[in-house]
C-alpha positions in Angstrom: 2.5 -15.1 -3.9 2.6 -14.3 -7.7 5.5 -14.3 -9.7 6.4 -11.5 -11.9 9.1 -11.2 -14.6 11.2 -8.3 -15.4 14.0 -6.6 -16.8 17.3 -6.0 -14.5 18.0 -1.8 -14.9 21.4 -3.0 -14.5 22.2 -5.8 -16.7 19.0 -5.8 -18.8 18.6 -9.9 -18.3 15.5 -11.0 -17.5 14.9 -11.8 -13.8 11.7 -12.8 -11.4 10.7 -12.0 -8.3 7.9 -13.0 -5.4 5.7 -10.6 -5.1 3.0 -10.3 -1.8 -0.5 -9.4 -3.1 -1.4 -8.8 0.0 0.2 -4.9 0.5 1.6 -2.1 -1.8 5.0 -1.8 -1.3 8.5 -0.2 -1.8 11.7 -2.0 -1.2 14.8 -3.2 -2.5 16.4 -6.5 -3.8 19.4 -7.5 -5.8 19.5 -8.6 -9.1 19.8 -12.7 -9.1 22.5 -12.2 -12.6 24.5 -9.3 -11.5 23.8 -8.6 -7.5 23.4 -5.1 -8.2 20.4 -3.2 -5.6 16.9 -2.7 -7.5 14.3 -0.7 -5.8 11.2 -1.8 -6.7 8.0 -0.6 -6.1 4.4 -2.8 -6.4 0.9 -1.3 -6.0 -2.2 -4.5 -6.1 -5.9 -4.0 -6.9 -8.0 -6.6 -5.7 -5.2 -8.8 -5.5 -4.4 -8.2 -8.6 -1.2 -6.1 -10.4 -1.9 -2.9 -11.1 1.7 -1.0 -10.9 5.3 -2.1 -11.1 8.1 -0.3 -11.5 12.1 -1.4 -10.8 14.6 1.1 -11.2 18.7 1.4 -10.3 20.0 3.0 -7.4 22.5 5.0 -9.1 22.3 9.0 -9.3 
């Protein structure tokens, strides 16, 4: 698992998540400050980072 830091879309504080190395992937998770739903989206090269991108759910 690696650990990757970020900015919440929603309430701009700095949060971390888990991320799998082993798959590119789309899901979503909730903000550990404000609960609010996050989609995120990871791609990996070689195991390693090579796309991340977290954005709000709202319209």
């Amino acid at each position: 698992m690696l650990e990757h830091f970020f900015q919440c879309p929603y309430c701009w504080e700095t949060i971390s998540m888990l991320l799998d190395p082993s798959n590119n992937q789309t899901y979503v998770e909730d903000c550990e400050v404000c609960c609010n739903p996050i989609e995120v989206t990871v791609s990996f090269e070689e195991g390693a980072l090579s796309s991340f991108t977290a954005q709000s759910l709202e319209q």
